[in-house]
C-alpha positions as CSV (number, residue, x, y, z in Angstrom):
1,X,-61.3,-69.2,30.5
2,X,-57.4,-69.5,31.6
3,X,-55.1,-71.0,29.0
4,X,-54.5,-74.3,29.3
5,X,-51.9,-75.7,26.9
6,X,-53.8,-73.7,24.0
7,X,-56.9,-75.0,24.9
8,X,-60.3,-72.8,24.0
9,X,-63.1,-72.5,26.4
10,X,-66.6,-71.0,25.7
11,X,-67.8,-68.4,28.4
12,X,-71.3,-67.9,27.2
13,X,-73.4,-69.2,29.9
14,X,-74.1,-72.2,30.5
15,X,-71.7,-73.6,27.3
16,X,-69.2,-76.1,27.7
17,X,-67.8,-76.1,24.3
18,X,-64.1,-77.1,24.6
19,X,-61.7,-77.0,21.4
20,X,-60.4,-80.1,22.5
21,X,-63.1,-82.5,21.5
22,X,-64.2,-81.4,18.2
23,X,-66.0,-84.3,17.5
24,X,-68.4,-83.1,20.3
25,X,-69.1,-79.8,18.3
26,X,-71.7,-79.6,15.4
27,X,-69.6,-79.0,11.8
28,X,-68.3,-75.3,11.1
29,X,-67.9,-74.2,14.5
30,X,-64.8,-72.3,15.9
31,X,-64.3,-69.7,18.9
32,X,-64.2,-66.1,18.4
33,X,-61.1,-64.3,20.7
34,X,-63.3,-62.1,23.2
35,X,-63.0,-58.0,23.0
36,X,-60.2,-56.9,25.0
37,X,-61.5,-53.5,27.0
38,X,-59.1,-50.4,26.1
39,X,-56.2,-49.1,27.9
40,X,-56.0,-45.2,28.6
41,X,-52.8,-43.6,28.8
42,X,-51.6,-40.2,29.7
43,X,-50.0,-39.3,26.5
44,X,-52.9,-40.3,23.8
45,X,-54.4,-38.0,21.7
46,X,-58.4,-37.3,22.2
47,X,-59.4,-40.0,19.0
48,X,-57.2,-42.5,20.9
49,X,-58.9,-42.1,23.9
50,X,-62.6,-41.9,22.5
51,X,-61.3,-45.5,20.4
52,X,-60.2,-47.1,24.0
53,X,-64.0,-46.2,25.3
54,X,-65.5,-47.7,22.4
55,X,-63.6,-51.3,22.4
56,X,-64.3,-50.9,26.5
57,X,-67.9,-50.2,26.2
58,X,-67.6,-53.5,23.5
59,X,-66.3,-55.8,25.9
60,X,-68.7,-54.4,29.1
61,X,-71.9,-55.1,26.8
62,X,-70.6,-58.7,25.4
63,X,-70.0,-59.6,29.1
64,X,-73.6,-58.4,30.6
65,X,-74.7,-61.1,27.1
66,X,-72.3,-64.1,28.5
67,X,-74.7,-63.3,31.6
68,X,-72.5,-65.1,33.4
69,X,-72.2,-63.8,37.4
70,X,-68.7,-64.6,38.2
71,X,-67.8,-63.1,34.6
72,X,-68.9,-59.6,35.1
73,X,-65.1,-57.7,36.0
74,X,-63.2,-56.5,32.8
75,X,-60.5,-58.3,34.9
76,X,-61.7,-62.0,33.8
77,X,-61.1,-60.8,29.8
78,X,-57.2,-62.6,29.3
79,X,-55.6,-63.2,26.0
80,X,-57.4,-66.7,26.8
81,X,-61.1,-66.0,27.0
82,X,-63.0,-66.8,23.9
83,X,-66.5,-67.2,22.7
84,X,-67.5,-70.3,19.9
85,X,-69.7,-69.7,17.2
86,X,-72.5,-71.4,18.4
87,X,-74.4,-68.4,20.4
88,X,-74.5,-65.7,17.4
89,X,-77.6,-64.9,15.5
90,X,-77.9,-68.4,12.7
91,X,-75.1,-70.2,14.5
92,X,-72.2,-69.3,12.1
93,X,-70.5,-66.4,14.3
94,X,-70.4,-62.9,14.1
95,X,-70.8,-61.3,10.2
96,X,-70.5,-57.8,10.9
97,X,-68.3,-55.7,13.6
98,X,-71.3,-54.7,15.0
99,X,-73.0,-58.6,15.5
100,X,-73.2,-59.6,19.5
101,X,-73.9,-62.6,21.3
102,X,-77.0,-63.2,21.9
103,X,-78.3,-63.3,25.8
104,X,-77.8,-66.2,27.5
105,X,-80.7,-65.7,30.1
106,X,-82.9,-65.4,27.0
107,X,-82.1,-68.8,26.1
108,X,-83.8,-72.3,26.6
109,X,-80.4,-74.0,27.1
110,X,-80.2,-71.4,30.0
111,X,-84.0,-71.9,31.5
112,X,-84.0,-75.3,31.5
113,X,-80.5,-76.9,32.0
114,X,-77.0,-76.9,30.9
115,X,-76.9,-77.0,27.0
116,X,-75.7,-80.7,25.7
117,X,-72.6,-81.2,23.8
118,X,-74.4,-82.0,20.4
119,X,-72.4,-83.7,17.8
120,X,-72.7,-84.1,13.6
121,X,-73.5,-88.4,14.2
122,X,-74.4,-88.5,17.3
123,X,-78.5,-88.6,18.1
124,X,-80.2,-88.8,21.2
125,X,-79.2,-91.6,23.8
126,X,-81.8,-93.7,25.4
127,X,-81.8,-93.0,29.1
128,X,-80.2,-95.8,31.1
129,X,-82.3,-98.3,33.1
130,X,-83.6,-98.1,36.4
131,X,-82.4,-94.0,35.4
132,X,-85.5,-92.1,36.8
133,X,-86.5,-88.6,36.2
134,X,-88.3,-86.4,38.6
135,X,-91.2,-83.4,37.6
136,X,-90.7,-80.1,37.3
137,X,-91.7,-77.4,39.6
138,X,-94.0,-76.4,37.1
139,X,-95.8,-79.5,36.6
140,X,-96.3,-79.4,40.5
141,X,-97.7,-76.2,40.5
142,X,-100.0,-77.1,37.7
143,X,-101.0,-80.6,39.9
144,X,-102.6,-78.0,42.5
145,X,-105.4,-76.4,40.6
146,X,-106.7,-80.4,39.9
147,X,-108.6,-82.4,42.5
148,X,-107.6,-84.4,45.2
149,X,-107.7,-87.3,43.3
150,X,-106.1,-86.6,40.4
151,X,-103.0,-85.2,42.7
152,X,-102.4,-88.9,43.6
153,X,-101.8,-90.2,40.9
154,X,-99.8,-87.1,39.2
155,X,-97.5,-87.0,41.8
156,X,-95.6,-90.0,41.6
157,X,-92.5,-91.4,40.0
158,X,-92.3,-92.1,36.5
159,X,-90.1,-94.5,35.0
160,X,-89.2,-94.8,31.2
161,X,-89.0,-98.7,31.5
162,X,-91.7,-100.5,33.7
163,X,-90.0,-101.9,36.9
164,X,-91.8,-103.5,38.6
165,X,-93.7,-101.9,42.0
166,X,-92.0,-102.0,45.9
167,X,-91.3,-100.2,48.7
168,X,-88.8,-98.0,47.2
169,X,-91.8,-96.0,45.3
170,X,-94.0,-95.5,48.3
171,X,-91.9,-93.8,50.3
172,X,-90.7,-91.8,47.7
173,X,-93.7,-90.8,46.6
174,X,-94.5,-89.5,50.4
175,X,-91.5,-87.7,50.1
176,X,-92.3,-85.9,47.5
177,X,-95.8,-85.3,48.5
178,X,-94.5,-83.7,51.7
179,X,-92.3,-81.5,49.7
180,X,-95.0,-80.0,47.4
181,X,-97.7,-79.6,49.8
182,X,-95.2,-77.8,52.0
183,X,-93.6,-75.5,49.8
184,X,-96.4,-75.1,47.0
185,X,-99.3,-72.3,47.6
186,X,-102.7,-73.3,47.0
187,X,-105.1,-71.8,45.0
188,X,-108.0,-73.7,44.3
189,X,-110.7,-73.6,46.8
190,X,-111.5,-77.2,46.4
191,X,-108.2,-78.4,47.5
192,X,-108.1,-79.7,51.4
193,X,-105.0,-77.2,52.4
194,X,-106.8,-74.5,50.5
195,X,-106.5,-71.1,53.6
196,X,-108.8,-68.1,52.4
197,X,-107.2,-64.8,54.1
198,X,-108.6,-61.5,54.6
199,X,-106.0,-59.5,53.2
200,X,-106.4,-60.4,49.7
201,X,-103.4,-57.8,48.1
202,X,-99.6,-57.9,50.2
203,X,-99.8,-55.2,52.3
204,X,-97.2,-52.6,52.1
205,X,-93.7,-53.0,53.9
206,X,-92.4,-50.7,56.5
207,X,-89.3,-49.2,54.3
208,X,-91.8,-48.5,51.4
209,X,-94.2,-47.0,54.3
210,X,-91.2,-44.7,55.6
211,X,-90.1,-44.0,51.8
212,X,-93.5,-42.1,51.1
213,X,-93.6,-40.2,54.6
214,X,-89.7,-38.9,53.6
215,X,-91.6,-38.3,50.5
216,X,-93.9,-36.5,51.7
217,X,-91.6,-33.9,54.3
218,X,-89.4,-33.3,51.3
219,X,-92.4,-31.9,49.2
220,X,-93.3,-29.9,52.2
221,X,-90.1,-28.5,52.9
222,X,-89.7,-27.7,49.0
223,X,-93.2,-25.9,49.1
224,X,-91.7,-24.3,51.7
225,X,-88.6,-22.7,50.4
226,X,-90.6,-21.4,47.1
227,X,-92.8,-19.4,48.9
228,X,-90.4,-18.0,51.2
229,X,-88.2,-16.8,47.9
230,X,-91.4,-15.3,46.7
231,X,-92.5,-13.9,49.5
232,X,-89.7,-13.3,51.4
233,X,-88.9,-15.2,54.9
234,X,-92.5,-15.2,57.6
235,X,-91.9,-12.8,60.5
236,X,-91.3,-14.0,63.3
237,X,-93.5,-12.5,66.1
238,X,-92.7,-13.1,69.7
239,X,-95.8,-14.9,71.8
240,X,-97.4,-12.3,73.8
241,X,-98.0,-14.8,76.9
242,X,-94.2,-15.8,77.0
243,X,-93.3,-12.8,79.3
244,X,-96.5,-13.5,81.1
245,X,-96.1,-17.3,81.8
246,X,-92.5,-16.7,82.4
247,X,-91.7,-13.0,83.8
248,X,-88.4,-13.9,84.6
249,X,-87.3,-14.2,81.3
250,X,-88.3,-11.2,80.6
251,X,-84.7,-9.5,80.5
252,X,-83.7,-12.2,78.3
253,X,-86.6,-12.1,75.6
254,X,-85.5,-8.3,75.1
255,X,-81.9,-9.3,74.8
256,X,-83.0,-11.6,72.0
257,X,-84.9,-9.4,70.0
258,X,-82.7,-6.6,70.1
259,X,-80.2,-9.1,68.4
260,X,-82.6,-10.2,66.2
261,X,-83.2,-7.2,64.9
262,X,-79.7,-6.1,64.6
263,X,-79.0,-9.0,62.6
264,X,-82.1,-8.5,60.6
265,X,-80.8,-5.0,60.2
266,X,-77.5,-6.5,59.0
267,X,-79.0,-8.5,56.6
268,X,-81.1,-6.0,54.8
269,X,-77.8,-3.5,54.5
270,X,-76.0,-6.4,53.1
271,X,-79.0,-7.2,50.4
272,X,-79.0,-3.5,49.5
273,X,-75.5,-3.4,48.8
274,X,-75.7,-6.5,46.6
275,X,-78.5,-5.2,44.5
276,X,-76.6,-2.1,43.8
277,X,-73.7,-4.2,43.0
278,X,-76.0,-6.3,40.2
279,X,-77.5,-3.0,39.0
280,X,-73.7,-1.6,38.4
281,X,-73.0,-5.2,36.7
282,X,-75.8,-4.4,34.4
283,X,-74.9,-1.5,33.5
284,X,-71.3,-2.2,32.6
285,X,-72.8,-5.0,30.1
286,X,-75.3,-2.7,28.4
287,X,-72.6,0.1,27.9
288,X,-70.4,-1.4,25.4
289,X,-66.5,-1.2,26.0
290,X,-65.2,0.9,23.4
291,X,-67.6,4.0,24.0
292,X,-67.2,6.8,25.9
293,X,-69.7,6.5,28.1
294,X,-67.5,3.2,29.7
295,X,-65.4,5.9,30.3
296,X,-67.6,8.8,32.8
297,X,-66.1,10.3,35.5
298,X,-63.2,8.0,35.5
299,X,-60.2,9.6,34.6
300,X,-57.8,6.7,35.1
301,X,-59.3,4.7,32.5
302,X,-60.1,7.6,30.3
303,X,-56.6,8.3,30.2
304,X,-55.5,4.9,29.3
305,X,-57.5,4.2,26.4
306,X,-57.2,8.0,24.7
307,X,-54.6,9.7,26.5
308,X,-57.1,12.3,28.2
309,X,-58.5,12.7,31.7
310,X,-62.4,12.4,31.1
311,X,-62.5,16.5,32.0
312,X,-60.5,17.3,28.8
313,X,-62.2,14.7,26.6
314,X,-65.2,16.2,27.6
315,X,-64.2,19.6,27.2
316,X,-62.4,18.9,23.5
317,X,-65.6,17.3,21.9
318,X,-68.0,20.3,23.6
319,X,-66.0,22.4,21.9
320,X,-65.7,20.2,18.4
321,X,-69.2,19.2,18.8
322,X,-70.3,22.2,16.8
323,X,-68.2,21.8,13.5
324,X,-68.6,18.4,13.3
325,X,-72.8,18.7,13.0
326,X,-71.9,20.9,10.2
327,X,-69.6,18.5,8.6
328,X,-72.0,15.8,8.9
329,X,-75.8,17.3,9.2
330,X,-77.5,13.5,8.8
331,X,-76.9,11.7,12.3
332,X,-74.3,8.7,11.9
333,X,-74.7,5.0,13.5
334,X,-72.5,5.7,16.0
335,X,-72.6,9.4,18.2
336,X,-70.0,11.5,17.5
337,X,-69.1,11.2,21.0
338,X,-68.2,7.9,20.5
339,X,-66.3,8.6,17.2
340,X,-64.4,10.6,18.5
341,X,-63.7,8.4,21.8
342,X,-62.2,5.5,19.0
343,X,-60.1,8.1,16.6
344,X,-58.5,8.8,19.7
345,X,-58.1,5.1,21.0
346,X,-56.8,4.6,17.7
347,X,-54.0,6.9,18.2
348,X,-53.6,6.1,21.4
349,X,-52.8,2.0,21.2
350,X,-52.8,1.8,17.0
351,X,-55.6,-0.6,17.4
352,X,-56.9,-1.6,13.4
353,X,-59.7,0.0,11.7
354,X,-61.1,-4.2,11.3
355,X,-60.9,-4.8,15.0
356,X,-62.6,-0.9,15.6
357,X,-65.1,-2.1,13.2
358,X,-65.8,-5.5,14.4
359,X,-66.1,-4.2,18.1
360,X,-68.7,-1.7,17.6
361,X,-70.4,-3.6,14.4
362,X,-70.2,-1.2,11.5
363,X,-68.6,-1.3,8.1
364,X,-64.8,-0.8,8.1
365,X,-65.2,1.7,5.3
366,X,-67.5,3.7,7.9
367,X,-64.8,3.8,10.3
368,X,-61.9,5.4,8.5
369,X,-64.4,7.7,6.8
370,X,-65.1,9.5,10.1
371,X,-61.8,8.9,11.5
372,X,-60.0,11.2,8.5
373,X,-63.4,13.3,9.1
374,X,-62.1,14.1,12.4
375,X,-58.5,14.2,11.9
376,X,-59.2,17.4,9.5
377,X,-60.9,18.8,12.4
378,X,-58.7,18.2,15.1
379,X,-55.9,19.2,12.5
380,X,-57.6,22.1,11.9
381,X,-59.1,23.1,16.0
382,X,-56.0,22.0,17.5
383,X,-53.3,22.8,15.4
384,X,-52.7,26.3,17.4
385,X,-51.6,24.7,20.2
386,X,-48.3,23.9,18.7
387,X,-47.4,27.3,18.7
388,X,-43.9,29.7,19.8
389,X,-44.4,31.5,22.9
390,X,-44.8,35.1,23.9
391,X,-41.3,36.3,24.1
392,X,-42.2,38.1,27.7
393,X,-43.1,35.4,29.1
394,X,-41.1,33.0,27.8
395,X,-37.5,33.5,29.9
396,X,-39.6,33.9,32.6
397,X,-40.7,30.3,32.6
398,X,-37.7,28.9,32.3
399,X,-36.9,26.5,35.6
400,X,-33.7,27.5,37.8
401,X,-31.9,24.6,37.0
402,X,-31.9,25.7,33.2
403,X,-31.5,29.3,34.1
404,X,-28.1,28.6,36.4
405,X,-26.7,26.6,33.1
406,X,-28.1,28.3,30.2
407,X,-29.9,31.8,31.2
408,X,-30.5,32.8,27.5
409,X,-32.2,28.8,26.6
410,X,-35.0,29.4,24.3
411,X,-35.2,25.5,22.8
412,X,-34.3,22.6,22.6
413,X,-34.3,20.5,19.0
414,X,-33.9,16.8,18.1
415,X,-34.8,14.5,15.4
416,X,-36.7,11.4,15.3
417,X,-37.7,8.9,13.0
418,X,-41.2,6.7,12.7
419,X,-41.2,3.4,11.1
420,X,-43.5,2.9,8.2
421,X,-44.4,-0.1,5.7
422,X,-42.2,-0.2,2.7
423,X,-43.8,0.9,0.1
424,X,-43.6,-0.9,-3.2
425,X,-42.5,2.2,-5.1
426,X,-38.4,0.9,-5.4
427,X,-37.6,4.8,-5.5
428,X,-39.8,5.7,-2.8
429,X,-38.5,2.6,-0.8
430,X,-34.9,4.0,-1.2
431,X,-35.6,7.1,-0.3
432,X,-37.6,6.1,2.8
433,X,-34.7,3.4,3.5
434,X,-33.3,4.0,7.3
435,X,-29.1,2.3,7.4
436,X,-29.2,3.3,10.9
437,X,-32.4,1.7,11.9
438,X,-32.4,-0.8,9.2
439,X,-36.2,-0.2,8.0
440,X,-38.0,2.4,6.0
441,X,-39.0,5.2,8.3
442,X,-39.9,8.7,8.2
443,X,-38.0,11.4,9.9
444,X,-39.2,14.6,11.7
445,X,-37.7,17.4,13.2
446,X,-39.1,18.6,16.8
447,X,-38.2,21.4,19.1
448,X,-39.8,21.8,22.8
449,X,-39.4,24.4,25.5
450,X,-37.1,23.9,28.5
451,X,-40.6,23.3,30.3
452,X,-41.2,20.1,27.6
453,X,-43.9,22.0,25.9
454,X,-43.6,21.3,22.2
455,X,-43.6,24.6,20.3
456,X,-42.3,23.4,16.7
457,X,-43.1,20.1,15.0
458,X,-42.1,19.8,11.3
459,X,-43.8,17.6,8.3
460,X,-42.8,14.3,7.7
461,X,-39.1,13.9,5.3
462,X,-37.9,10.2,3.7
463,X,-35.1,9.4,5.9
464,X,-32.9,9.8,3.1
465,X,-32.4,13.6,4.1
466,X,-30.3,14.5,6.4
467,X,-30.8,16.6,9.6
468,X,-29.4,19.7,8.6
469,X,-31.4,20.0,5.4
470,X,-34.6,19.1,7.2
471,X,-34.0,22.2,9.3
472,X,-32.9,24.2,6.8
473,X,-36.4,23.6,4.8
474,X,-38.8,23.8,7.7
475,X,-37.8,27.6,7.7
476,X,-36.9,26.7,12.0
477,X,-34.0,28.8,11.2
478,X,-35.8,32.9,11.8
479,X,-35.6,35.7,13.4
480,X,-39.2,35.4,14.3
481,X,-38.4,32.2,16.4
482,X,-35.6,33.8,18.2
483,X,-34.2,36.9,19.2
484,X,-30.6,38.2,19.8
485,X,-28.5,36.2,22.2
486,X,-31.2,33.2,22.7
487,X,-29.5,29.9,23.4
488,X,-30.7,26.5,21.3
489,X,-29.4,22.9,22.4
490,X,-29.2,20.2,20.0
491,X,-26.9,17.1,19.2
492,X,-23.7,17.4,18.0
493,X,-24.4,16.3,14.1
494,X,-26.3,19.4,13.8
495,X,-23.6,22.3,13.0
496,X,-25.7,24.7,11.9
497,X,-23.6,27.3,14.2
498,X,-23.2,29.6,11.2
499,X,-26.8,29.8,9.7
500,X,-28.1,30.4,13.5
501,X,-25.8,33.2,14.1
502,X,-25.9,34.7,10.7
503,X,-30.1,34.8,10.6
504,X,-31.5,35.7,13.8
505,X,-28.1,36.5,15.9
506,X,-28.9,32.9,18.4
507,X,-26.4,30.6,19.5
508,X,-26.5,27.2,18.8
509,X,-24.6,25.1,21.4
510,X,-24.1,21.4,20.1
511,X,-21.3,19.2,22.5
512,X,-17.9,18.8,21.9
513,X,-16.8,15.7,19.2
514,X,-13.1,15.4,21.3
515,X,-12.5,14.8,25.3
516,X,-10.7,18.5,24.9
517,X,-9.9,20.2,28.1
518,X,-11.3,20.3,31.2
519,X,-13.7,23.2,30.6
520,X,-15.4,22.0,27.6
521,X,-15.7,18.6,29.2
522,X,-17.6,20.7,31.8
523,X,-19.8,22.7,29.0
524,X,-20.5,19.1,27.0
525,X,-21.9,17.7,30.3
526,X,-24.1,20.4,30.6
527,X,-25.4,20.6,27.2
528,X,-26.3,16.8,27.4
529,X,-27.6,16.8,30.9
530,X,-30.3,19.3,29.6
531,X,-30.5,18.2,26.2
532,X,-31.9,14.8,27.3
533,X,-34.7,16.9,28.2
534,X,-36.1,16.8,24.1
535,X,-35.4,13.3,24.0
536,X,-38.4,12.6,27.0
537,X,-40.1,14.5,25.2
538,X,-40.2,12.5,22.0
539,X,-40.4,9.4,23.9
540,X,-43.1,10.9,25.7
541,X,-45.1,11.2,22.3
542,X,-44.6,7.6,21.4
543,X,-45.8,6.2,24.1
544,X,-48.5,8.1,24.6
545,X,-49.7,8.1,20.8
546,X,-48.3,4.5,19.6
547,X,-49.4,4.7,16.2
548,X,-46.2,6.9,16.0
549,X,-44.1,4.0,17.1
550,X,-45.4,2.1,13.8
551,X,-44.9,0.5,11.3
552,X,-47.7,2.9,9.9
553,X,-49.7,1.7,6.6
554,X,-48.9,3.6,3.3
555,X,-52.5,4.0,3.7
556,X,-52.6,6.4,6.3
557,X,-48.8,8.0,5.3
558,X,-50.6,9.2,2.1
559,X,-54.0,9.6,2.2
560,X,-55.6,8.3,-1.8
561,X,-58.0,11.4,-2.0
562,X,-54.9,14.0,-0.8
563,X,-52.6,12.0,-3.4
564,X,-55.3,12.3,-6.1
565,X,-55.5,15.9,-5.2
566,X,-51.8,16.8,-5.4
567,X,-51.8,18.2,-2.2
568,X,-48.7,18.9,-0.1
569,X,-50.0,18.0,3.4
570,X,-49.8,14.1,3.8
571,X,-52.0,12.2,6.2
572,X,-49.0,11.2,8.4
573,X,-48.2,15.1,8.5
574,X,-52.1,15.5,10.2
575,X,-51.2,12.6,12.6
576,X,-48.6,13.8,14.1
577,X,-49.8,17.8,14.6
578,X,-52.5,16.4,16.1
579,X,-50.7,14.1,18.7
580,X,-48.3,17.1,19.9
581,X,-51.3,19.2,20.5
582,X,-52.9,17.1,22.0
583,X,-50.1,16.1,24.4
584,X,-49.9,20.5,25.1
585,X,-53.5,19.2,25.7
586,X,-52.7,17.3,28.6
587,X,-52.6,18.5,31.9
588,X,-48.8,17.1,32.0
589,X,-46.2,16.8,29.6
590,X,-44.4,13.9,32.4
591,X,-44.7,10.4,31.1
C-alpha cells in the first residue's frame, strides 16, 4: 500500500494485483485511489464538518469490505493506497458514488486461497510433476462418517501423474492418518474411535454461570428499589431478643435509636420542605407572568412592573372596580384586574400592545380597546389628585430648609419635553420639530410643591411654542393659584416677572443672567439649589412612567376616535394626568 516509485497495489484481501505487470491483469482493469477519511478543524462551518463525517464514515466502511486485519486504522489510508477494478459489483469498478467493494470474506478467492493473477492469454497451467496435492479438511471430515474400509483407501495421496509406488507413500500416508484421527471428532457409531458421552449438549461455562446469578441480584435489587419508591422505605424494627442475648448493649442500642430517629426526624422535615417548595413551583407556572395575581402580597415586584406597592393597586382597582362593570356589563377574556394590572405595566416600561397581546393570547385590537377604556377612567377617577392645595395648610408644610431661604415659596415650575414619532404631516412635523433636542417632541409645562407633590400639569404644546406662551395659555398665571406675596421659582428664560406681579400680586424669582455682585451671586445660588427640586421631580416621572420618555406613536398622541370627534383633549394629554396622579398616588414622591 506505500508508494513505491508510482507503483499501485490492491488492498482488497487477499489481491495481489500490481500495476506493474499488466499483462498479469484481465483487459479493462485499473485501480481506483482509496477514500481519504475527513479532516476536522476548529474553524469549519457545521456543513464542512457534517461533509468530513461523511467521506470518514466512507473510508471506515470500504476498510471493514477490504476485510483485511492489519488494514483496519484510518492511519494505513496514504495518498498511495488504492483499490483495482476487479472486486466491484460486474468487475468494471465503481459506477455510481455510492457503489462499494464488495466483501472480501464473502468471497471464494478468500475461503479457499489467495486469488490467482489471471491473465487475457493465459489458461490454466498443468501442475508440475511429481507436484502433489494434499485433501482438504473437509474431505477428511466427510472420510469419517464412511467405514473403516473405505477410510483406507480415501486417505491417501493422490498424484496427478501415476508414479510409481515406494516407501515415500507409506509413511506419509501414516502421517496423515495420525493427524486426522487425532484432531478429527467422530461421529459415526460404526467407526472404531467412535466415544459415546453422557452429556450429550456442552454444558454451561462458569462466566456464563456467574453472568446469570449477577443477573439475577440485579433484578432483585431493581424489584427492590420500586417498591420502596412506592411504598416508601420498610421500617426498621429493632429485635426484641438483642437486649436480652446481649444486656450489655443495652445502653448502646438506645443510643442508636434515638439517632435513628433523629435522623429519621430530619429527613421527614427536609421532605416537607421540598414538597412545599414543588407546590410553590407549581403555582408560579399556572399563574401566568403578566397578571396580577404574580404580583400578591409582594410589593417589591408590584412596584416594579406598575409603579404601585400591591396595597395601593389593590386599593385603586377596589375603588375602579365599580365603574368599570358599568362600562363593560358582558365579562371580558381577561379580568379586569388583570387589565388593569397591564395598562399600568404599559405605562410603567412602554412595553407594545403586540407583545401585551402575544403574552396573554388575545387580539391586539382587544388590548388597546380596554387600555383607552381604562385610561378614560383613570383620567376621569384620578384626575383630582393633581390638584392646588389648601392655602392653610400649605405654608405650613413647607420643610425648614425652604422656609430659611424662601419663607413665602408656594411653587416651583419647569418645562419639559417628551419625544414623539414624527408625524408625516410636514406642518405638524415643523411645528413638533425640537432644535434643541434635535427630534420632534412635545412640550409641557409642570409645577410641584416644595414637598415634590405635583399640583399643576398642563396639556401637551408642539415644541414650536415657547415657554412663556405655554404659561401664559394654561391660565397658571391667577389669583386663584396664589395669593399676595407668595414666592414661585423657575429658570431664568421665564421672565414673566411682570404678568406674576400684575395678576395675583406673587413674585416670581428666576436667577441672575450676569456673575453681578456678590449678593445676587448669593440669591442665584439659592434659587438654583432649590429649583433643582422640580427638575427630580420631572425626572422622577419618567422613570417611573417610561412611556413619557418615548418616542410615543402618533397613535396614542392623537387618539382616531377623539380626532374624528374634534375634540380638544388629546390621548397624550390623558397619559400624562394620569401618570402625575398616580405618582401623588404613591406613597413617595423619592425616586
Amino acid at each position: 500500500m506505500m508508494r513505491r516509485g508510482g507503483t499501485k497495489h490492491c488492498c482488497w484481501g487477499l489481491c495481489n494485483s500490481d500495476s506493474r505487470y499488466p499483462e498479469r491483469l484481465p483487459e479493462g482493469t485499473f485501480f481506483i485511489s482509496f477514500p481519504k477519511p475527513g479532516k476536522i478543524r476548529d474553524n469549519m462551518t457545521q456543513w464542512e464538518r457534517e461533509q468530513a463525517n461523511v467521506k470518514t464514515e466512507k473510508a471506515t466502511r470500504w476498510q471493514y469490505l477490504c476485510g483485511r486485519a492489519d488494514f483496519q486504522s484510518l492511519e494505513r489510508i496514504t495518498s498511495s493506497t488504492y483499490i483495482c477494478s476487479l472486486h466491484f459489483n460486474g468487475g468494471k469498478g465503481p459506477r455510481s458514488e455510492a457503489d462499494e467493494p464488495e466483501r472480501a470474506t464473502d468471497c471464494e478467492l478468500w475461503k479457499k486461497q489467495r486469488c490467482k493473477r489471471r491473465t487475457t492469454n493465459q489458461t490454466a497451467c498443468p501442475p508440475k510433476r511429481g507436484r502433489k496435492r494434499l485433501l482438504t479438511e473437509e474431505s477428511l471430515n466427510e472420510s469419517t462418517s464412511l467405514p473403516l474400509e473405505h477410510e483406507t483407501s480415501e486417505i491417501t495421496l493422490v498424484s496427478e501423474d501415476k508414479a510409481p509406488e515406494s516407501d515415500l507413500k507409506s509413511t506419509k500416508t501414516t502421517k496423515l492418518r495420525k493427524q486426522s484421527t487425532a484432531s478429527a471428532k467422530v461421529n459415526n457409531p460404526i467407526h472404531p474411535d467412535y466415544a459415546p458421552s453422557l452429556f450429550l449438549e456442552p454444558l454451561p461455562k462458569a462466566n456464563s454461570l456467574k453472568r446469570k446469578r449477577n443477573d439475577v441480584a440485579r433484578y432483585e435489587r431493581a424489584r427492590k428499589r420500586h417498591e420502596n419508591a412506592i411504598n416508601g422505605p420498610p421500617q426498621r424494627t429493632q429485635p426484641k431478643t438483642s437486649c436480652q442475648e446481649h444486656p450489655h448493649s443495652s445502653a448502646t442500642s438506645s443510643v442508636d435509636a434515638e439517632r435513628l430517629e433523629a435522623e429519621i426526624r430530619l429527613s421527614q422535615e427536609q421532605r416537607n420542605r421540598e414538597k412545599e417548595k414543588v407546590k410553590l413551583l407549581l403555582h408560579q407556572l399556572s399563574v401566568p407572568s403578566f397578571a396580577a395575581s404574580s404580583c400578591q402580597n409582594d410589593d417589591a415586584k408590584c412596584k416594579m412592573m406598575t409603579g404601585l406597592t400591591w396595597r395601593v393597586f389593590s386599593e385603586l382597582y377596589a375603588d375602579l372596580d365599580s365603574f368599570i362593570r358599568q362600562i363593560s356589563p358582558t365579562p371580558p377574556r381577561l379580568s379586569f384586574i388583570d387589565q388593569l394590572f397591564l395598562v399600568l405595566v404599559k405605562l410603567r416600561h412602554n412595553i407594545s400592545f403586540e407583545l401585551l397581546s402575544n403574552l396573554r393570547r388575545v387580539s391586539q385590537t382587544a388590548m388597546i380597546e380596554f387600555f383607552w377604556k381604562w385610561i378614560d377612567l383613570l383620567y376621569a377617577k384620578l384626575g383630582f389628585l393633581v390638584r392646588w392645595q389648601e392655602r392653610d395648610t400649605k405654608h405650613n408644610d413647607v420643610p425648614q430648609f425652604f422656609k430659611d431661604k424662601f419663607p413665602r415659596l408656594t411653587s416651583i415650575i419647569d418645562c419639559f419635553e417628551i419625544f414623539i414619532d414624527p408625524p408625516k404631516n410636514p406642518k405638524i412635523r415643523a411645528q413638533t420639530w425640537s432644535n434643541y433636542k434635535k427630534h420632534c417632541t412635545v412640550k409641557v409645562f409642570l409645577s410641584c410643591s416644595p414637598l415634590g407633590h405635583i399640583n399643576f400639569i398642563s396639556g401637551a404644546w408642539g415644541s414650536l411654542v415657547s415657554d412663556v406662551q405655554i404659561v401664559k395659555r394654561s391660565n397658571f398665571i391667577s389669583s386663584a393659584y396664589f395669593a399676595t406675596g407668595d414666592q414661585i421659582l423657575t429658570v431664568r428664560d421665564l421672565n414673566l416677572q411682570e404678568e406674576f406681579a400684575t395678576k395675583c400680586c406673587a413674585e416670581l424669582l428666576t436667577p441672575a443672567f450676569t456673575e453681578g455682585n456678590g449678593q445676587e451671586v448669593e440669591i442665584s445660588g439659592n434659587i438654583s439649589s432649590v429649583r433643582i427640586h422640580v427638575e427630580r421631580v420631572v425626572g422622577l416621572v419618567k422613570n417611573r412612567y417610561t412611556i413619557l420618555k418615548g418616542p410615543i406613536p402618533i397613535s396614542i398622541v392623537q387618539r382616531l376616535k377623539r380626532e374624528a370627534n374634534e375634540s380638544e383633549l388629546s390621548g397624550i394629554d390623558q397619559i400624562i394626568t394620569v401618570c402625575a396622579s398616580l405618582i401623588n398616588l404613591s406613597e413617595s414622591n423619592k425616586y
